[in-house]
C-alpha positions as CSV (number, residue, x, y, z in Angstrom):
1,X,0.0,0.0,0.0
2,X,1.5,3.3,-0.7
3,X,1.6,6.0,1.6
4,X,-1.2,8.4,0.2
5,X,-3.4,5.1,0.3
6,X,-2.4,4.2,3.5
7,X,-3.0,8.1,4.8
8,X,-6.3,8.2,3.6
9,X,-7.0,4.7,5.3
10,X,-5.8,6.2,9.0
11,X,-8.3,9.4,8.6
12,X,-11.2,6.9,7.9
13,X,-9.9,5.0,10.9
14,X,-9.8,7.7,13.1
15,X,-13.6,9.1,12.0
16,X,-14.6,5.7,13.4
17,X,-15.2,3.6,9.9
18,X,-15.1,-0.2,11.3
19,X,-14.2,-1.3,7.9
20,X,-11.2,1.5,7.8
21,X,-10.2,0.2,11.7
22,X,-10.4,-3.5,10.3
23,X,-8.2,-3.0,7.5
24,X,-5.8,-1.0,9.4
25,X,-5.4,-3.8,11.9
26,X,-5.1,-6.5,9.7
27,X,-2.4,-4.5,7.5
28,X,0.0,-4.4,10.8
29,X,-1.1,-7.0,12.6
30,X,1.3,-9.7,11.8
31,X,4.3,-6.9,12.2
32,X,3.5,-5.8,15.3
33,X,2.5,-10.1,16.7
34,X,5.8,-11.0,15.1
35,X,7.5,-8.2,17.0
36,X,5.9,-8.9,20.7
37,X,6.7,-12.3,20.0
38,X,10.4,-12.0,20.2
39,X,10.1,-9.9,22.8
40,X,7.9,-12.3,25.1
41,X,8.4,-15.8,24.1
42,X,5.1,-16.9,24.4
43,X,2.0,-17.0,21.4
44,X,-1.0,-16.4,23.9
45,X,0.7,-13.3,25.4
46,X,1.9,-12.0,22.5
47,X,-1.9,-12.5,21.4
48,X,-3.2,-10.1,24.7
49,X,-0.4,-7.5,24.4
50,X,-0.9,-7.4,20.2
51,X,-4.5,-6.7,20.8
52,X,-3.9,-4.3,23.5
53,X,-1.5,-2.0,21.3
54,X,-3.9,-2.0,18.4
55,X,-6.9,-0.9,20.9
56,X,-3.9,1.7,21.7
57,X,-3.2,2.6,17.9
58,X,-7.0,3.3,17.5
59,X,-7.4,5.3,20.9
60,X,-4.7,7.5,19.5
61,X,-4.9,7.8,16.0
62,X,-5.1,11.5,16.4
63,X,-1.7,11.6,17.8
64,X,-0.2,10.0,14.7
65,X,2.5,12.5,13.0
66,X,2.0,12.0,9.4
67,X,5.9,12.9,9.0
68,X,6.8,9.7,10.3
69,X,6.3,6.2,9.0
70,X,2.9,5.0,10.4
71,X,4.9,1.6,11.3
72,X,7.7,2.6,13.1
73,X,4.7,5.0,15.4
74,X,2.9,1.1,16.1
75,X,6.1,-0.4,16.7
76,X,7.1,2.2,19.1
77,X,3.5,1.7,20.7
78,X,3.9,-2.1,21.2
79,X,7.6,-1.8,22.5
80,X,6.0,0.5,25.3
81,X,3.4,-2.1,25.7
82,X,6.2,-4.7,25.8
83,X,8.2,-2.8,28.2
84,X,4.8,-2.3,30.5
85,X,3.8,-5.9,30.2
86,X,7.8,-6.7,31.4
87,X,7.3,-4.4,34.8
88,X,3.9,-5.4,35.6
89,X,5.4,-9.1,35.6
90,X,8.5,-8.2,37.2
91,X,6.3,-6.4,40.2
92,X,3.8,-9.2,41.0
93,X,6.8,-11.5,41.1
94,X,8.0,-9.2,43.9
95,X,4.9,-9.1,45.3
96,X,4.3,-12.6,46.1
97,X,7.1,-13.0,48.9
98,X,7.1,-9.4,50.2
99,X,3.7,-8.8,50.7
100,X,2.7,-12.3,52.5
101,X,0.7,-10.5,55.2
102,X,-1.0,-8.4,52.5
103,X,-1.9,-11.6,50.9
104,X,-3.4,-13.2,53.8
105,X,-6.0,-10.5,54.8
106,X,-6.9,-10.4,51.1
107,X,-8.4,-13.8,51.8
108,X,-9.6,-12.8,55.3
109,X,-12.3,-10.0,53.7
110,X,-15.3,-8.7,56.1
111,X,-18.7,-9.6,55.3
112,X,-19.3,-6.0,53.9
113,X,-16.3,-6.3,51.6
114,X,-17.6,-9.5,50.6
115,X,-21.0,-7.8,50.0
116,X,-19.1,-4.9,48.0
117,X,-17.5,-7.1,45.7
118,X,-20.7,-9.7,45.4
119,X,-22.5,-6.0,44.3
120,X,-19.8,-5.3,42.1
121,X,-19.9,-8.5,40.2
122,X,-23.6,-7.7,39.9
123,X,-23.5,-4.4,38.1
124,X,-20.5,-5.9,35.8
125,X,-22.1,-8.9,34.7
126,X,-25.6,-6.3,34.3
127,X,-23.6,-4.1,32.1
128,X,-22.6,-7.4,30.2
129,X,-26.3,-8.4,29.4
130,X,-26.5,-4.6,28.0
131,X,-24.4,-5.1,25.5
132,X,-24.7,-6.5,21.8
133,X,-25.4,-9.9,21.4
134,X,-21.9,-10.6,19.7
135,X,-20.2,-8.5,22.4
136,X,-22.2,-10.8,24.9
137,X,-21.0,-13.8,23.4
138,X,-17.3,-12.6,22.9
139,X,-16.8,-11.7,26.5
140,X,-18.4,-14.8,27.6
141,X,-16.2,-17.3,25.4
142,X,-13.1,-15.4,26.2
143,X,-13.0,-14.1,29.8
144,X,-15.6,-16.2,31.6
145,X,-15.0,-19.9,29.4
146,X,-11.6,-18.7,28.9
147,X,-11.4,-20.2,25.5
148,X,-8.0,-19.1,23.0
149,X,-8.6,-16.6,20.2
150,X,-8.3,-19.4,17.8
151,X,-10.9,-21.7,19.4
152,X,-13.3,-18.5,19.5
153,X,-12.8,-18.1,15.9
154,X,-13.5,-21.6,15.3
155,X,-16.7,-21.6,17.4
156,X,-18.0,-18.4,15.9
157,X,-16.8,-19.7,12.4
158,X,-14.9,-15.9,12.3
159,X,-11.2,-15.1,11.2
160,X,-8.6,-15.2,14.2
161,X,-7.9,-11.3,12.9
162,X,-12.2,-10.7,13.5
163,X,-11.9,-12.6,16.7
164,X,-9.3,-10.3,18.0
165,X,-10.9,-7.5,16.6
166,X,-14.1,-8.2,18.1
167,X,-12.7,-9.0,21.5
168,X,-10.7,-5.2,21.1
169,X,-13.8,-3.7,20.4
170,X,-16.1,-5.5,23.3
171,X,-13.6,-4.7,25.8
172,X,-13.3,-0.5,24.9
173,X,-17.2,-1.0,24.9
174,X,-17.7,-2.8,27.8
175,X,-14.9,-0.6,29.6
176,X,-16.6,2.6,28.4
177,X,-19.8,1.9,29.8
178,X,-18.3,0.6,33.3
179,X,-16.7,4.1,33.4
180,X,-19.9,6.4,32.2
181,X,-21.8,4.1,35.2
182,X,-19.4,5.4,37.3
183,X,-17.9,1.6,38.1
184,X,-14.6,1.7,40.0
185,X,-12.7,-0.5,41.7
């Protein structure tokens, strides 16, 4: 694709055209999997973290510098990803010996704690049974059967690029409604 193509492409993709968004992804997407994978080692989490920079590139599209090569701008975003993904891992490792006591009383909750996260749970799964069917359906393969991209895809009878796409796209819906209900943690 040459670069006036590929310009044109980004300005559909960042006025919201799901086609545009699509085509954008699937352009980069082995790049930037290929890329994580080195860094990481490991398919499934290269999977997460390649979906997580491309629900990145699409939150900031606007920031995109047309000066530089649109590439090198989603490779920088998935070595930051990369790089956060690496201290997140290297934290809960220290976490797990120096915080035993931490640990303990996590498990030792009061009832109204219990009761808080019980309500919690409530007005997540609530805000799930808003959504779209297919976002329904997504969410409850991936997060609540746990099932891979790939056996999603099969199941669905979808592309593994959809899949992901559609999993990106319930997630920033899902999140986005948690937040205008004013969910927190």
């Amino acid at each position: 694709m040459n670069a006036t193509d590929l310009l044109a492409l980004i300005a559909l993709a960042k006025n919201k055209n799901q086609k545009s968004q699509t085509q954008l992804i699937n352009l980069f997407w082995v790049d930037v999997f290929s890329f994580v994978l080195k860094k990481v080692q490991d398919e499934n989490i290269a999977d997460e973290i390649t979906v997580s920079v491309f629900s990145k590139v699409l939150a900031k599209l606007d920031l995109y510098d047309p000066n530089f090569q649109f590439k090198t701008w989603i490779l920088t975003i998935a070595q930051n990803t990369v790089i956060d993904y690496w201290r997140k891992k290297s934290r809960e490792n220290e976490d797990t010996t120096e915080n035993f006591e931490g640990f303990r009383n996590h498990y030792a909750r009061s009832p109204e704690e219990l009761l808080i996260s019980e309500e919690d749970q409530r007005q997540i799964l609530t805000t799930i049974e808003s959504l779209d069917t297919n976002y329904q359906e997504i969410i409850r393969l991936r997060f609540f059967e746990e099932k891979s991209i790939k056996e999603i895809a099969d199941e669905l009878n979808l592309t593994v690029a959809n899949t992901k796409v559609r999993i990106m796209r319930a997630k920033k819906v899902l999140a986005e409604l948690l937040k205008s209900n004013d969910f927190s943690d």
